[in-house]
C-alpha positions as CSV (number, residue, x, y, z in Angstrom):
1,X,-61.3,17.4,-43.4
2,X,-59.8,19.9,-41.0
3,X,-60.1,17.1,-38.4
4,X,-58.5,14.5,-40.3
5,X,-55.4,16.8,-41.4
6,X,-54.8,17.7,-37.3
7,X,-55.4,13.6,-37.0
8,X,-52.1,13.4,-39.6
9,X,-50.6,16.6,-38.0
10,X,-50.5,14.9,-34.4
11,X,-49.4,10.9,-35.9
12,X,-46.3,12.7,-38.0
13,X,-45.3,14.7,-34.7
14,X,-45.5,11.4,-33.0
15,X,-43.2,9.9,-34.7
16,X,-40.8,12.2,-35.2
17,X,-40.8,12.0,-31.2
18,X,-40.9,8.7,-31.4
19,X,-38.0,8.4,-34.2
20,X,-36.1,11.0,-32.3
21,X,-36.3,8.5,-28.6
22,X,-35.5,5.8,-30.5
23,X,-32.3,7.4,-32.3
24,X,-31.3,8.9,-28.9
25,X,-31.0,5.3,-27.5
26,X,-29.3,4.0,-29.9
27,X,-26.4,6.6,-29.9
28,X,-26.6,6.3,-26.0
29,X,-26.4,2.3,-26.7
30,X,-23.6,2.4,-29.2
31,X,-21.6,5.0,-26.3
32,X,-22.3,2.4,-23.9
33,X,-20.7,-0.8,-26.3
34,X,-18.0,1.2,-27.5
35,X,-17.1,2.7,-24.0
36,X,-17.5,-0.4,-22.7
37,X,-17.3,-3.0,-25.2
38,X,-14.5,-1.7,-27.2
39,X,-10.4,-1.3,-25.5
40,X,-10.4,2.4,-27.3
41,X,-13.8,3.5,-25.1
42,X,-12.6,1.4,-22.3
43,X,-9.2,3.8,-22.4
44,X,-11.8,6.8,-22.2
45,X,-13.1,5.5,-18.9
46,X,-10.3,5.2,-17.8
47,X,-9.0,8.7,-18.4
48,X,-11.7,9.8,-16.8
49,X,-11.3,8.0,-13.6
50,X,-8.2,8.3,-13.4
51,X,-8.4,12.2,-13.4
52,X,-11.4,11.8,-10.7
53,X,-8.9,10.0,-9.0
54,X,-5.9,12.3,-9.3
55,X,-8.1,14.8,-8.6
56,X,-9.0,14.0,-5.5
57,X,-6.0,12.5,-4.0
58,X,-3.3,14.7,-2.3
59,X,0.0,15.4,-4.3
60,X,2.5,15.5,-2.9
61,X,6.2,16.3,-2.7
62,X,7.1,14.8,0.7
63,X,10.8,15.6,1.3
64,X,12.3,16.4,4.9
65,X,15.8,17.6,4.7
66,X,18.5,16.9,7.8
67,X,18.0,20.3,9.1
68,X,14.0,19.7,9.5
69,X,14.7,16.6,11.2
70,X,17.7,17.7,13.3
71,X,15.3,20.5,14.9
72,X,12.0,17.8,15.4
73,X,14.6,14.9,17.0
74,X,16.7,16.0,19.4
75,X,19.5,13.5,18.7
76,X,20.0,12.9,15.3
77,X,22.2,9.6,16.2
78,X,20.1,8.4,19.5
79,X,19.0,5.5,17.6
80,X,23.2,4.7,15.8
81,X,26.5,4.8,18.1
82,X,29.3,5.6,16.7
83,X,31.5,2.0,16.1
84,X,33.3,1.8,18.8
85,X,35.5,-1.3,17.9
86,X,37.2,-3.1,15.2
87,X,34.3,-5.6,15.0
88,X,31.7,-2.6,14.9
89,X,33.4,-0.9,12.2
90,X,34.1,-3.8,10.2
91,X,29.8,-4.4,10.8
92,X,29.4,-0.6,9.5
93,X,31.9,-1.0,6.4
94,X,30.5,-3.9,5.2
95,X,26.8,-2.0,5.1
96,X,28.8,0.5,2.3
97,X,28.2,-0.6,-1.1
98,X,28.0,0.7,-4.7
99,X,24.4,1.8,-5.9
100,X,22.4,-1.1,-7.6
101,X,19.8,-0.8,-10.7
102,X,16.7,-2.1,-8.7
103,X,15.0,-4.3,-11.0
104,X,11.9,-3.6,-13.0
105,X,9.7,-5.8,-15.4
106,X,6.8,-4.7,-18.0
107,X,4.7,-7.0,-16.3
108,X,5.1,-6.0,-12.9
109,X,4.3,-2.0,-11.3
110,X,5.3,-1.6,-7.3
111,X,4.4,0.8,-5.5
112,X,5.6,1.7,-1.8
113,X,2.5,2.2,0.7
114,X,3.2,3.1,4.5
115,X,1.4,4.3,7.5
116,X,3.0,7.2,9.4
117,X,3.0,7.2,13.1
118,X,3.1,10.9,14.8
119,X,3.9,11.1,18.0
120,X,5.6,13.8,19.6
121,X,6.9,15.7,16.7
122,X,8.4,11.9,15.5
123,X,7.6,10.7,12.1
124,X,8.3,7.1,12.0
125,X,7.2,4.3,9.7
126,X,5.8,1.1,11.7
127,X,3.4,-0.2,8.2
128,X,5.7,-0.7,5.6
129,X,4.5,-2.6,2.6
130,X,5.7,-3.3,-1.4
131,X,2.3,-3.2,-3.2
132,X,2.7,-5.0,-6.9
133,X,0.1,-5.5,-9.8
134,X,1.1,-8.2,-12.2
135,X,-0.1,-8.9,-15.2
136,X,1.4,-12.4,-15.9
137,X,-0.7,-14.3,-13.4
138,X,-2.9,-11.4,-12.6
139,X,-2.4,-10.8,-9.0
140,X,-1.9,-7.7,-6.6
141,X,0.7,-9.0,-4.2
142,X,1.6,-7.3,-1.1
143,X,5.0,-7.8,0.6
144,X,5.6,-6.5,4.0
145,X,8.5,-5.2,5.2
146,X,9.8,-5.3,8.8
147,X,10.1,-2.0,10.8
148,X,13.4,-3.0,12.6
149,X,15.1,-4.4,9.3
150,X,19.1,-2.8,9.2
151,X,18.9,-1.2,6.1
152,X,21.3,0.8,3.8
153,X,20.1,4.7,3.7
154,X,22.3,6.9,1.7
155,X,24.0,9.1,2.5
156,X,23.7,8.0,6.0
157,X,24.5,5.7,8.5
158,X,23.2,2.2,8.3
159,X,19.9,2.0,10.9
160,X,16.7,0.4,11.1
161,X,14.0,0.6,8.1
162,X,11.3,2.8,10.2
163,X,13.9,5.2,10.7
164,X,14.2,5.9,7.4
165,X,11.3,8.6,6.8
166,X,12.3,10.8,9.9
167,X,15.7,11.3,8.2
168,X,14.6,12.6,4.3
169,X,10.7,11.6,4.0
170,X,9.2,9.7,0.9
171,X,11.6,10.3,-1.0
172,X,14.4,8.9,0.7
173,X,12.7,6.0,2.0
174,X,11.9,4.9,-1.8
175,X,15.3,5.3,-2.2
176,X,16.3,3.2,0.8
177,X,14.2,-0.2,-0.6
178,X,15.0,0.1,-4.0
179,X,18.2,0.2,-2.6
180,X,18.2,-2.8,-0.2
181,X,15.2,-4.5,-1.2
182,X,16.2,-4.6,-5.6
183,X,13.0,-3.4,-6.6
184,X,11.8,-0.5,-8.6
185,X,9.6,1.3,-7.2
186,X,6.9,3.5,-9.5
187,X,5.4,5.8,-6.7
188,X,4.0,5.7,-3.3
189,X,1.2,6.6,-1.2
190,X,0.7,7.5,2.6
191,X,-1.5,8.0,5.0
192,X,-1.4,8.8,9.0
193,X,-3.4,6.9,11.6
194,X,-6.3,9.5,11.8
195,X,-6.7,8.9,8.5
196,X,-6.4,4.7,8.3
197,X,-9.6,5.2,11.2
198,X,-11.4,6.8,8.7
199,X,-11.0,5.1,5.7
200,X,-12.0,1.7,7.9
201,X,-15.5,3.7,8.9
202,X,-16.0,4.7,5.9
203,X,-16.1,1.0,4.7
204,X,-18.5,0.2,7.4
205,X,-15.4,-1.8,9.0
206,X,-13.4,-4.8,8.3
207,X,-14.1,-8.2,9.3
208,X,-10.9,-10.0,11.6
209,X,-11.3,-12.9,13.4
210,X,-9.0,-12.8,16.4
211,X,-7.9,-15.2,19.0
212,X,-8.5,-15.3,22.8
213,X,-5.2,-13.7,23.6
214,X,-5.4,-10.9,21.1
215,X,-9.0,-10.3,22.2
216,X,-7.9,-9.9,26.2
217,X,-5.1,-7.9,24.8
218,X,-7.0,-5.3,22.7
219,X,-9.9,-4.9,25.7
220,X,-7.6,-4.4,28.0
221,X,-4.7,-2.3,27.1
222,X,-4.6,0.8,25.7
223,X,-4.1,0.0,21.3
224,X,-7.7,0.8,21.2
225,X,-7.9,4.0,22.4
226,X,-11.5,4.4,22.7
227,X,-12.5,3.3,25.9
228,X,-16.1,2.2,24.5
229,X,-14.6,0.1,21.5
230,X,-12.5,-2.4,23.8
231,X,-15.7,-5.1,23.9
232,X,-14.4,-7.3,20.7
233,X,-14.2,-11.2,21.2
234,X,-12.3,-13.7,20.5
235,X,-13.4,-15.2,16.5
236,X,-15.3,-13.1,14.0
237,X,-15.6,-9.3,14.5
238,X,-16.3,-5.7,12.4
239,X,-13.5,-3.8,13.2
240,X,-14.3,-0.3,13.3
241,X,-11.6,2.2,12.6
242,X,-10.2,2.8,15.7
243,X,-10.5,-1.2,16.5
244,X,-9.2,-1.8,13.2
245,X,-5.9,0.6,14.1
246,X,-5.3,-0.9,17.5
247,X,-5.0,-4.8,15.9
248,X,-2.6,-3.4,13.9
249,X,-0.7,-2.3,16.2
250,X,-0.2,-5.8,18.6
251,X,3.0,-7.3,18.3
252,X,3.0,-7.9,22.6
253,X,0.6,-11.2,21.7
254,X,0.5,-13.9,19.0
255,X,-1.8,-13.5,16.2
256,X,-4.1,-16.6,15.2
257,X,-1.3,-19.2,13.5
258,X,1.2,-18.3,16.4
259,X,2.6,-15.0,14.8
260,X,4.0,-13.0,17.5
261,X,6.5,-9.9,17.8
262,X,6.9,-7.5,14.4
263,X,6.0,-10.3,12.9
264,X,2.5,-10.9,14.1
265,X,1.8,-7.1,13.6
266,X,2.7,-6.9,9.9
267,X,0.6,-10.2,9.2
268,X,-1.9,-8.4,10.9
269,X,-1.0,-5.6,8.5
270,X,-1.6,-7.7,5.6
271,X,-4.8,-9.6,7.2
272,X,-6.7,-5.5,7.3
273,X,-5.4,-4.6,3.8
274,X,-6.6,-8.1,2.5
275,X,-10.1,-7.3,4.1
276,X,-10.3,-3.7,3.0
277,X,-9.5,-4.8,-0.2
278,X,-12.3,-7.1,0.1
279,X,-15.1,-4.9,1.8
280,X,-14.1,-2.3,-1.1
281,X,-14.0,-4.7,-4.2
282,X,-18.1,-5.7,-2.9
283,X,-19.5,-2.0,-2.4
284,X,-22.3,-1.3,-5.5
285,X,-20.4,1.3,-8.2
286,X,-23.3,3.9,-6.4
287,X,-21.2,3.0,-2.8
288,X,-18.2,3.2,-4.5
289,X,-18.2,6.7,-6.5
290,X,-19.0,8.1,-2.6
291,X,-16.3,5.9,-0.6
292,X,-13.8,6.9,-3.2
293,X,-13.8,10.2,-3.3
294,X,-14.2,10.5,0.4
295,X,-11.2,7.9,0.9
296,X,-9.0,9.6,-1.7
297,X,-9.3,12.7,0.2
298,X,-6.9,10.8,3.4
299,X,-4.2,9.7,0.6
300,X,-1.0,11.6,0.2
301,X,0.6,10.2,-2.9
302,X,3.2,11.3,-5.9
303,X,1.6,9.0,-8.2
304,X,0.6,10.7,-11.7
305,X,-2.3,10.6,-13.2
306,X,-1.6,8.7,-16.1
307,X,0.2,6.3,-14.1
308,X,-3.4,5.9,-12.3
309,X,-4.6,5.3,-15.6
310,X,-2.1,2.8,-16.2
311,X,-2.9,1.3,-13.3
312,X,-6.6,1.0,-13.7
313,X,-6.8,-0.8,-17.4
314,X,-4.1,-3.6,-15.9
315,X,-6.7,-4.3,-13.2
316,X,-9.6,-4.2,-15.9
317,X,-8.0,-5.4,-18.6
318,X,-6.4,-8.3,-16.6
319,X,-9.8,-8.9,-14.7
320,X,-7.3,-8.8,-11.8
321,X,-9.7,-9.7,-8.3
322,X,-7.4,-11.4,-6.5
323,X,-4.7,-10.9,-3.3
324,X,-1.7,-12.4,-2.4
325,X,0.6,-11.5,0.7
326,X,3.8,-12.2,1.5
327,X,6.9,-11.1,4.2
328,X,10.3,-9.9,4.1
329,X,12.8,-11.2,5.8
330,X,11.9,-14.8,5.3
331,X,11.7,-17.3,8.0
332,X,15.2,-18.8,8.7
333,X,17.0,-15.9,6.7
334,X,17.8,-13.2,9.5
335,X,19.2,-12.4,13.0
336,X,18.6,-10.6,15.4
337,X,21.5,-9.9,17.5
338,X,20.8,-7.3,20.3
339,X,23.3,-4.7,18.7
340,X,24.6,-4.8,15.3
341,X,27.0,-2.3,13.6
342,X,25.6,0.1,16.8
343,X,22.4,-0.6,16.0
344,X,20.3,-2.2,19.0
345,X,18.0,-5.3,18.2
346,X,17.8,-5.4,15.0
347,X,16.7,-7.9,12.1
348,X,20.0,-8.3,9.9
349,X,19.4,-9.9,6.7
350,X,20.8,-12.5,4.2
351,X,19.9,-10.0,1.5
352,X,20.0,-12.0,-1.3
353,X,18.8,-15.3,0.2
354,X,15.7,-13.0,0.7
355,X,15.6,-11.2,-2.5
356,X,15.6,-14.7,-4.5
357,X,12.4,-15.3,-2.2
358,X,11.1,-11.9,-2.9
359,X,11.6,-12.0,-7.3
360,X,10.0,-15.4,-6.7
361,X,7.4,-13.4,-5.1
362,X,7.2,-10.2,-7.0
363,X,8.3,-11.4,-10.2
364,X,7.5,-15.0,-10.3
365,X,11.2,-16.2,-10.9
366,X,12.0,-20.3,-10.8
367,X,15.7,-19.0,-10.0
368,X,17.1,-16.1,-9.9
369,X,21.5,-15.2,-9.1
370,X,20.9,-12.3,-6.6
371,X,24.6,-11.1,-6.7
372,X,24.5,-7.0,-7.3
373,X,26.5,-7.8,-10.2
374,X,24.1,-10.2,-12.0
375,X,20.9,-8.1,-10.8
376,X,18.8,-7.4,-14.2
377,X,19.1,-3.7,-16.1
């Protein structure tokens, strides 16, 4: 009897294990359909990354005033002469013009990414590129814009895009596209070389198929600077980071399709990002947690965390996987005079030629009047 009652005893603990398991799966299951399954838990995951994210990124407030720069540069106008005739200063006055609304659509968030080139206490800009998520046709797109572009910077005077940074950092070089380029711009994030090396390794490299004379090029100058990584060939390669940095740095020899000059670097530009964009979209979500977090750590950024948020249900939400890449200025819509407005060799614009390319672009617009007056509030 007293057998039979321990028998009992031992069955009704069983179950109540068993009952227990069983009703622990089933809340864990119902987390994981309404977390996953359901736009309300979706919005919880995202929070969550997003503050991950924020987390481990590096905030930033990246402002240089004229007095830093005027003690790092030695010359604050070596780059911009003075007009020194009546055509020069017509070239300078017509720069001058009243401050536009850049324009912005629900459907569309830009964000200004660059690379930042130190060398000898000089801060320039040589990547340059308008990264947009849109959610009508569920693209990122990625618009490169040329170093040696004659922009408008206010407050000063007119001089070549890359310039722009040295003279009042991130914030004045947002300013400066917005500006000249009609786009509103949500945040932006940086890095520096060093960290565009690692961020490549980290990804176990990129894969870039180069030409013969880009090959020759790269294993026998000095853009790779690691003597032991100038043995690529021409075709397929894994570029490792410091590989990866000096391709992206040729503009002496055409790219593969005949790209050469500022143009065959930033096509180059676009061809890395494409592939890192591709490398990081494959990784296993175990890969990814690791890469992330270690790749964060190179970002300097101003972006908010609920903008990262933001950010991260369009891409879900809009099952965005796709990458489109295009260049400003457009063939057959620039000069480049040797000196302009006392600028020397730069890429002077039909601005609104362009911009009707670029809201094609960016925006998807059939047609579009570019005229300041008629831009979009």
């Amino acid at each position: 009897m007293k057998r039979m009652k321990e028998i009992r005893k031992r069955k009704k603990l069983k179950n109540n294990i068993l009952r227990a398991v069983g009703a622990t799966v089933a809340v864990l299951l119902l987390s994981i359909v309404f977390l996953v399954g359901t736009k309300t838990g979706r919005k919880i995951i995202y929070r969550i990354a997003g503050d991950f994210i924020h987390d481990n990124v590096d905030v930033v407030d990246d402002t240089i005033d004229d007095m830093d720069y005027m003690q790092n540069i030695p010359n604050k106008d070596s780059n911009i002469n003075r007009a020194n005739n009546d055509q020069n200063k017509q070239a300078v006055q017509a720069m001058a013009s009243e401050r536009i609304i850049p324009r912005s659509e629900e459907y569309v968030s830009s964000f200004l990414i660059f690379g930042i080139e130190e060398i000898e206490g000089a801060k320039n800009t040589d990547a340059m590129l308008i990264a947009s998520i849109n959610t009508k046709d569920n693209t990122i797109k990625l618009t490169s814009l040329l170093r040696d572009t004659l922009v408008k910077i206010p407050g000063h005077n007119p001089n070549k895009l890359n310039a722009v940074y040295s003279l009042g950092g991130a914030s004045l070089l947002v300013e400066t596209v917005e500006q000249n380029y009609r786009v509103k711009i949500d945040g932006y994030a940086f890095i520096n070389f060093e960290a565009f090396e690692s961020v490549v390794n980290l990804l176990g490299g990129v894969p870039i198929q180069l030409g013969e004379q880009e090959a020759k090029y790269l294993n026998t100058t000095n853009y790779i600077s690691n003597k032991a990584y100038r043995n690529v060939v021409p075709g397929w390669n894994t570029l490792n980071g410091n590989q990866a940095l000096g391709y992206v740095r040729v503009r002496r020899v055409p790219t593969l399709g005949g790209a050469n000059d500022d143009y065959g670097r930033t096509l180059r530009q676009r061809r890395v990002m494409s592939a890192i964009f591709n490398q990081y979209k494959g990784k296993n979500l175990f890969d990814l947690l690791s890469i992330t977090q270690k790749c964060l750590g190179y970002v300097k950024t101003d972006v908010t965390q609920e903008q990262i948020e933001l950010m991260l249900e369009d891409v879900v939400e809009n099952m965005i996987s796709s990458l489109d890449t295009f260049r400003v200025p457009v063939n057959g819509m620039f000069d480049d005079p040797s000196s302009y407005g006392g600028v020397s060799y730069p890429l002077v614009l039909d601005w609104d030629s362009n911009i009707k390319e670029l809201y094609k672009f960016i925006f998807l617009d059939e047609e579009v009047n570019t005229a300041t007056d008629d831009l979009p509030e």
